[in-house]
N, C-alpha and C positions, 0 to 999 in steps of 0.2 A: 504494500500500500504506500504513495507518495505521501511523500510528507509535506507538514502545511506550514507557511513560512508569511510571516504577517511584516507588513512594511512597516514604516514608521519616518514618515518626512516632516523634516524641524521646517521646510517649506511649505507652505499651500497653495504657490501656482501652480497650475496642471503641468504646465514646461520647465519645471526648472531642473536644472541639473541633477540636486539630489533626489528628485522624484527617478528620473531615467537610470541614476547609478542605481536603484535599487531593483529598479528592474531587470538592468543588466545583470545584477549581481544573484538574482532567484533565477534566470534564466540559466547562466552558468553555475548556480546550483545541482541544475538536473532536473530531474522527474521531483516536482513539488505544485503544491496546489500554492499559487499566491496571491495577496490581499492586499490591499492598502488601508491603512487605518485613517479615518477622518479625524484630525486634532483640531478642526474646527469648535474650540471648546470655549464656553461661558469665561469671562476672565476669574480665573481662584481667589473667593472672597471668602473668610469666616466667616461674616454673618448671614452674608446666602445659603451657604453652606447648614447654618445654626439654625435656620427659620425654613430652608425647602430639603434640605436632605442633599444627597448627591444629582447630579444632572445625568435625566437618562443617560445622555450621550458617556457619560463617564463611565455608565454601568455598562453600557455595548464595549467601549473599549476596552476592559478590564473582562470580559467576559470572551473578547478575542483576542487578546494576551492570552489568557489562560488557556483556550482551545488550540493556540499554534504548536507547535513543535518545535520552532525556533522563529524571534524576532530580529530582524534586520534594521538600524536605524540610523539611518544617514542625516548628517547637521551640518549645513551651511553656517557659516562666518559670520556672525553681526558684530563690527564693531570687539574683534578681539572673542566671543564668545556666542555660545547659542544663542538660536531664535528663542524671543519670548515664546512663541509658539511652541515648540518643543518642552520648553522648564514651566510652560501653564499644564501641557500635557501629565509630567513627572509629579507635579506639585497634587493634581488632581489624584491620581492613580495612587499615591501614596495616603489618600487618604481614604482610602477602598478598604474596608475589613480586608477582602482577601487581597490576596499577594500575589499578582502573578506572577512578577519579574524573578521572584526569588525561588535560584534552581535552574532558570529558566534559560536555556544555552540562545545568547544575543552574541550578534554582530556589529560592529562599528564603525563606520563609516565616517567620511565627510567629503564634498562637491564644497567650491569657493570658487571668483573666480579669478582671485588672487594665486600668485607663484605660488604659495604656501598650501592651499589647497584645501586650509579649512583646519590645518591641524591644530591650533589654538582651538578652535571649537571642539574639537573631537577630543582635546585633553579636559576641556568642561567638561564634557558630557562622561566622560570616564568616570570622573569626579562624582559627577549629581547619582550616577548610576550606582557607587557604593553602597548607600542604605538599601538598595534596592538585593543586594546581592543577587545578581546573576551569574550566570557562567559566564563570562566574556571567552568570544575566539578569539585565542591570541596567534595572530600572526602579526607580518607587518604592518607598521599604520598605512590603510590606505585613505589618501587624501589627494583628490584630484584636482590639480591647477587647472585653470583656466576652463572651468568646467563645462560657460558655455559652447566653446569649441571642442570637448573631448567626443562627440557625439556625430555619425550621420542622420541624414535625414528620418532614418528611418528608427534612431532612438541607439541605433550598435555606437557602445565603446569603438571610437579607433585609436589604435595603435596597439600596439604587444603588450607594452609596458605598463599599462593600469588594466590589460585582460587579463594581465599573469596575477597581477595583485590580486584582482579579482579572486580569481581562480584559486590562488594559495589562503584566501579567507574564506572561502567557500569551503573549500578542502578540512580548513580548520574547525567549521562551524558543521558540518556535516559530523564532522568526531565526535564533537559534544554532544548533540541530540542520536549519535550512536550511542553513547557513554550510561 
């Protein structure tokens, strides 16, 4: 049976780079069912929180976290560190009775479209992702410069050298949810 791999983009345009690295990145997976998670999410407030309980939307995303077999989540660059969008996502989910991160073999990502390629975000999100304890694939960081040109028309990775990277996180993430 394939396995089921849920995205996770600190972006919410439909184009942007770390949306298509993660699809490159489930596709060079292999044989897996894959998802995108909406973090289209209410902004994290205590006393919304205090007065309506959690937002559906929180309980679907926590409810597929929990269904995947591994999560994939690629984080664009703001300004030195994640998208608010991403840390409202984490902020959210951590306040879910259950857990799903924790255990849960993730992947790490980042698209920028700086030389650097997002790796200051991606060492945030390594960070925020602690209390969470997941399994992190540890390979190397992959962090793709220039991220709106890493891509053809058709959404393919070009070039060798972010498909190898690719490929060697995949490889790694595929062990864990072996494991």
């Amino acid at each position: 049976m394939p396995h089921s791999l849920l995205g996770l983009s600190g972006a919410l345009r439909a184009g942007s780079s770390n949306r298509k690295l993660l699809r490159a990145a489930a596709q060079i997976y292999g044989a897996a069912h894959y998802a995108e998670a909406d973090l289209k999410l209410p902004l994290y407030d205590g006393d919304d929180e205090e007065r309506d309980g959690l937002p559906e939307a929180v309980d679907a995303l926590v409810a597929q976290i929990a269904g995947a077999d591994a999560v994939l989540i690629s984080t664009p660059e703001y300004n030195g560190g994640i998208s608010g969008v991403l840390k409202n996502a984490l902020d959210w989910i951590s306040r879910h009775s259950d857990k799903p991160l924790a255990g849960k073999p993730v992947a790490v990502m980042s698209a920028a479209s700086g030389r650097a390629g997002g790796v200051r975000g991606q060492t945030m999100l390594r960070t925020c992702l602690v209390p969470f304890r997941p399994r992190l694939a540890l390979a190397p960081e992959l962090a793709l410069a220039d991220g709106r040109n890493a891509f053809d028309a058709d959404g393919q990775l070009t070039g060798d050298r972010y498909r190898n990277s690719v490929t060697v996180l995949m490889a790694a993430l595929r062990a864990e949810v072996g494991r």
